[in-house]
N, C-alpha and C positions, 0 to 999 in steps of 0.2 A: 634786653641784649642788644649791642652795638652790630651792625652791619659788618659781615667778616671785612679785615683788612683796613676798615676806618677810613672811608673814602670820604668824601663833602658830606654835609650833614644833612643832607636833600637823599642819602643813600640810606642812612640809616634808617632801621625800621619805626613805623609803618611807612611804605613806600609805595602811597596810595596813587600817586601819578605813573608809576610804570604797573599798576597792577590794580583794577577798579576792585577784585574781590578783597582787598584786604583794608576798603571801610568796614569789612565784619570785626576788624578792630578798633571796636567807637569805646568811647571812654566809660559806656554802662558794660562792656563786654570785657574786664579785665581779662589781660593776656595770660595765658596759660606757663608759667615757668619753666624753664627748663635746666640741667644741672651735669655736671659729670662727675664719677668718682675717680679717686686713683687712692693704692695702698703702695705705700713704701717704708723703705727705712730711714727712718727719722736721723738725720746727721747734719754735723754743719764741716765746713771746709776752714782749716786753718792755714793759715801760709807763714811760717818765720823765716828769718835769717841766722843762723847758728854756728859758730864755730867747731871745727873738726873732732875738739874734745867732748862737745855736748853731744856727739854720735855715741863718740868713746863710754863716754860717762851712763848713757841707757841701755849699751849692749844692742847699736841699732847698726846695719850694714848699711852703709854707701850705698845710694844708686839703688836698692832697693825698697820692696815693698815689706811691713812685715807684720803682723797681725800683734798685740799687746794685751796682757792685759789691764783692767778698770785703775788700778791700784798704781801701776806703772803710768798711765795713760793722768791719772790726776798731778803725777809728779812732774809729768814734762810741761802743762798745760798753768803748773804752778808757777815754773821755774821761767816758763815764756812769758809770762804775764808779770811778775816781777821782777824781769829785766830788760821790760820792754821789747821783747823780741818778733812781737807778734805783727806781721807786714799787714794780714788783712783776716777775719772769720765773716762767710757768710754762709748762710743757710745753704742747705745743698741736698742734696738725692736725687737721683734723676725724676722722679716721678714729683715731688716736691717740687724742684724746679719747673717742670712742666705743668702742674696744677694750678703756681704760678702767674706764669705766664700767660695760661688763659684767661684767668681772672682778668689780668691785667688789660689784657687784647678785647675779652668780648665785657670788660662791666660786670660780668654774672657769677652767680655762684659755683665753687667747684667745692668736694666736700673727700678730706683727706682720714685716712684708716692708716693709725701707725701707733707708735708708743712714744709718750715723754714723760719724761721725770716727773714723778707728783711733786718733788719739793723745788721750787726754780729761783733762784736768788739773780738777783739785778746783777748784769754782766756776765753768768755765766753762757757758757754755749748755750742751753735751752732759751733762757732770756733773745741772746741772739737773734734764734731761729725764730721765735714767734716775734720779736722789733720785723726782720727782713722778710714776712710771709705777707701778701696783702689781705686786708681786711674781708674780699669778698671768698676766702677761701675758709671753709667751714671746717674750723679744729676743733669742735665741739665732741666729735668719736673719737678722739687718740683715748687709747689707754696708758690711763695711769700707772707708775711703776714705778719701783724705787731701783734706785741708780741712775746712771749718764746716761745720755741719748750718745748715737753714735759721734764717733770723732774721726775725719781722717786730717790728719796733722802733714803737712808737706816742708821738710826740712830742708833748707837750700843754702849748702853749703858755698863756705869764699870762691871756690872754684867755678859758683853756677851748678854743682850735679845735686840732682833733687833725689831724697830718700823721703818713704812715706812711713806713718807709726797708725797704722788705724787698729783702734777702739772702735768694737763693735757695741759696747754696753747695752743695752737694754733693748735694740734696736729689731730685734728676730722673735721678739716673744708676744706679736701681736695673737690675742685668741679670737676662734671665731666666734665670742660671745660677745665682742666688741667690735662686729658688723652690724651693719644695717641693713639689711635685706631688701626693705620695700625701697631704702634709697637707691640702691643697687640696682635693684629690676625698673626703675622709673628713673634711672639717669639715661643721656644719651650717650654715654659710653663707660667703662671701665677701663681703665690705664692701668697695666703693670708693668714689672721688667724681668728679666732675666733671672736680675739677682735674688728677687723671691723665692725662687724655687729651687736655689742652689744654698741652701743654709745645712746648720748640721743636726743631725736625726733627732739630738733632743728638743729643739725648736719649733715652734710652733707655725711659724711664720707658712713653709710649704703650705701646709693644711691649712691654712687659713685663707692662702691665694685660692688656692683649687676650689676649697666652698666658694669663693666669691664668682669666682669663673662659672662655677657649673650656675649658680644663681643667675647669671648675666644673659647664658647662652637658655637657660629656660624661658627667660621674659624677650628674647630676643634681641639681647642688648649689645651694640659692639664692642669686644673684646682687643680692644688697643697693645701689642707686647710692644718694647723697645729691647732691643737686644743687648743691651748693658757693653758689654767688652767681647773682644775676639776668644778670650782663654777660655770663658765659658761656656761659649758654643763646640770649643773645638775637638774636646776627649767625649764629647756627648752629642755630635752633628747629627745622626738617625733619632734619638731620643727628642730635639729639640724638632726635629722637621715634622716628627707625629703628632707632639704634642701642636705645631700650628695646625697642620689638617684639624685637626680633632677640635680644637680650641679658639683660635683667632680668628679675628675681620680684619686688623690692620697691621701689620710689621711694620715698624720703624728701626733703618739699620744705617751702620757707616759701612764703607766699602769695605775695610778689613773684618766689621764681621759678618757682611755678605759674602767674601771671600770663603770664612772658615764653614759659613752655613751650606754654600752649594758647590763648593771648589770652583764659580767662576770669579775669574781677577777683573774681567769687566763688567759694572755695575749694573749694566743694562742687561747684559746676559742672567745675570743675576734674581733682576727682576720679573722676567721671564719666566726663569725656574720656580722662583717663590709665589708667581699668580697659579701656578700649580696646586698651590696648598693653600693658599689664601687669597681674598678678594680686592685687598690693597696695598699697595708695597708702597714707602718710602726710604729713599735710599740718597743718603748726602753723601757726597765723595770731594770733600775737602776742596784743593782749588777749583775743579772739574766742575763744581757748581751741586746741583742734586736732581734727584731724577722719582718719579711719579710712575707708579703703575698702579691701572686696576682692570676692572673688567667692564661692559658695557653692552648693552641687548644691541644686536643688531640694529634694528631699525630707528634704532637713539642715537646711533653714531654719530657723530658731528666732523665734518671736513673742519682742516685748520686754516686760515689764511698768511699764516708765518711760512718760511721759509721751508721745505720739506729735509729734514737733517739725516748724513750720513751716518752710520754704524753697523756695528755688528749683526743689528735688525735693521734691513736697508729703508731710509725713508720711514722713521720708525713712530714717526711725532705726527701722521697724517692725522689722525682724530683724534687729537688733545684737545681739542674742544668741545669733547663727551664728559659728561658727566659721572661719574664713577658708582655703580651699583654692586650687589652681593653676586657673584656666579650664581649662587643658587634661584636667585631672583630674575633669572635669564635664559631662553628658551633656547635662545642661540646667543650663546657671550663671545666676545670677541673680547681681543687683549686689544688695551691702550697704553700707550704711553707718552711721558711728557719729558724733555730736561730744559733747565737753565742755568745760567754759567753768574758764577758770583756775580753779587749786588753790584753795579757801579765796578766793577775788574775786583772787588774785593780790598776792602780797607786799606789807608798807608800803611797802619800797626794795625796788626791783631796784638789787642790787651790780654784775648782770653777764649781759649778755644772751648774751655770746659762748657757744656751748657748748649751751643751752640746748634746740635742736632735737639737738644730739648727743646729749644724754641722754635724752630722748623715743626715739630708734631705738633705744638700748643698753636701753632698756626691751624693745621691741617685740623685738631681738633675743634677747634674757633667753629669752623667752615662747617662741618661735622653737626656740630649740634644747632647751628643757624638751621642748617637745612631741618633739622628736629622739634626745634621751636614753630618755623615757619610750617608746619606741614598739621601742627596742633595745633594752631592758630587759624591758620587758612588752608583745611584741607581739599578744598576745591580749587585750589588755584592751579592753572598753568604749568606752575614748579612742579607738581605733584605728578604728572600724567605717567611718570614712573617710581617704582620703590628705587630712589638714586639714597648716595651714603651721602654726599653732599651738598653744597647749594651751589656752587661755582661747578666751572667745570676744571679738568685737571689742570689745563696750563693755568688759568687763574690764582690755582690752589697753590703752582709751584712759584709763582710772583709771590704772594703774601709769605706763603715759608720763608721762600727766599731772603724777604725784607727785613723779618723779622731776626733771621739767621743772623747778618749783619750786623743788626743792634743788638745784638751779643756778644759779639766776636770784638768792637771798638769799646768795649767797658770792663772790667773786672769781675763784677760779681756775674753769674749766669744765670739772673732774674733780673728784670726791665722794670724799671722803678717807674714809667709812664707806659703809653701805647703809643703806637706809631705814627708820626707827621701824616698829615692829611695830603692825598695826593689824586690822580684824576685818574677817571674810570679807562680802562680800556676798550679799544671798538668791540671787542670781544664780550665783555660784561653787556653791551649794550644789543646784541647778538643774541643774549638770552633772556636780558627781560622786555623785551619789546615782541 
């Protein structure tokens, strides 16, 4: 595994000059692997240009969303592709994107639970989805199925207004006879979303999430949600804030469905609310940059040397340079928190916002399971002297999301076809391993 963040190659691991116990990684001592899961629904993103009639001609509303079905869904996806109308299809799911991403960022294996087409012919959408997946992400468990993987189609009419056609095909019918259990309990985390557990009753998908969750939280394994969209949280806000109590270690949200989760409109407030129910919040709030919370044992706390920031929690970033552990893991937890304001002020173009919070968490995961490899590897070191979720501390954690955020936001597709330019450490990184 790569050093989170991909700093000079003197950082990546083994990092035997900042840390003498980790020549217990000599080359008769093969290093201990480490992996994360995530289950989603398998889809790619299609983007065409279409004239007002090709609305007409599917029975599809302007400006809206609308769900189709397999049979309708093959006719549009014919008619795009035989008339060249097709601007761009890339893979897509948020959890896909995000298993991704890590690959891509840490080198290592991530290991993906969903469904795809058993029959896949060159150039269809499934073809796609497995060209644009990287190779260290392990699609060895998708269950095979007959029919489409998901499709959401984005129509974008002469005027500029976008309507969408999504096909769900085959995408909900993951079983849990095509889990893995022990990968599960011996990953360093589980990533879901939202959307799992919002399917319809004859689907299997719900049940499927939930055994894996409950699998996760028995071996101790963090439980990663991302909140998908505001609409889902929003007829269902008490049902969604139980199930984090009950369920998660980390939320990952944008402001509008921090909004709809805890009725506050400021992020930070937000995050406050939700380290109530859970032990680590991220939260991206579009220009405003994104913001970090988690919890931390007292006498771990770390003073920040940046500037001490106004808000709604006055001076609210004094110990971002704590390292983020479980509430439960803390005798006396205090709240942390971190923000930082887009990359560079935030790109000349945004090419593409979709993804964009996916690649913020595949950071935060990055970090996440470094600190999980390092801690099998070199359990006596220094890093260890507490049960922390990470290996940086939060502001650290919120630079890398950060960076990462950006090289999404300047490209089209929402998965990074490299890792990130090599850049210098901060006085802060150097703060904690020295």
């Amino acid at each position: 595994m790569k050093f989170p963040g991909q700093r000079k190659s003197k950082h990546f691991f083994p990092v035997e000059s900042r840390d003498p116990l980790l020549s217990e990684l000599s080359p008769l001592n093969k290093p201990i692997a480490s992996h994360i899961c995530g289950i989603d629904q398998v889809l790619v993103d299609i983007e065409a240009h279409v004239p007002e009639s090709f609305l007409a001609k599917y029975g599809l509303s302007k400006g809206h969303s609308m769900l189709i079905e397999p049979a309708k869904a093959e006719a549009i996806y014919k008619e795009l592709t035989e008339n060249d109308l097709i601007v761009s299809e890339y893979a897509g799911g948020t959890i896909g994107n995000t298993l991704h991403n890590y690959s891509v960022l840490s080198d290592d294996r991530s290991v993906l639970f969903g469904v795809m087409n058993e029959s896949i012919r060159v150039g269809s959408s499934s073809y796609r989805y497995l060209c644009n997946t990287s190779s260290k992400v392990d699609l060895n468990y998708l269950q095979p199925a007959a029919g489409s993987i998901g499709q959401c189609i984005t129509l974008i009419a002469p005027d500029g207004e976008r309507s969408f056609a999504i096909n769900k095909g085959v995408m909900n019918l993951l079983d849990v006879s095509h889990l893995d259990k022990t990968l599960i309990q011996t990953g360093s985390a589980l990533v879901i979303s939202a959307y799992l557990v919002r399917c319809d009753a004859h689907e299997p998908m719900k049940d499927t999430t939930m055994q894996a969750v409950a699998w996760a939280k028995e071996a101790g394994v963090p439980v990663v949600l991302t909140m998908g969209t505001k609409f889902i949280v929003e007829d269902r806000k008490d049902w969604w804030q139980q199930f984090i109590r009950d369920n998660v270690t980390v939320v990952a949200m944008n402001e509008d469905e921090a909004l709809a989760l805890t009725g506050h409109s400021d992020p930070l407030l937000a995050c406050e609310q939700v380290l109530d129910w859970t032990d680590m919040v991220l939260c991206t709030a579009g220009p405003v940059g994104l913001y970090l919370a988690a919890h931390v044992e007292d006498d771990q706390k770390r003073d920040t040397s940046r500037q001490l920031l106004p808000g709604a929690i006055p001076e609210f970033n004094r110990f971002e340079f704590s390292r983020p552990m479980r509430k439960a893991d803390c005798q006396q937890p205090v709240k942390v928190y971190t923000h930082i304001s887009p990359y560079m002020g935030g790109p000349d173009r945004i090419k593409n916002t979709n993804g964009a919070g996916d690649g913020a968490l595949a950071a935060v995961l990055h970090d996440m399971a470094a600190n999980d490899y390092h801690r099998l590897n070199v359990p006596n070191s220094s890093k260890h002297v507490a049960q922390f979720l990470a290996y940086s501390s939060l502001s650290q954690v919120s630079k890398y999301a950060n960076r990462v955020s950006y090289e999404v936001l300047v490209q089209h597709s929402p998965r990074l076809s490299r890792g990130l330019p090599e850049r210098e450490d901060s006085l802060e990184e150097v703060y904690w391993d020295q």
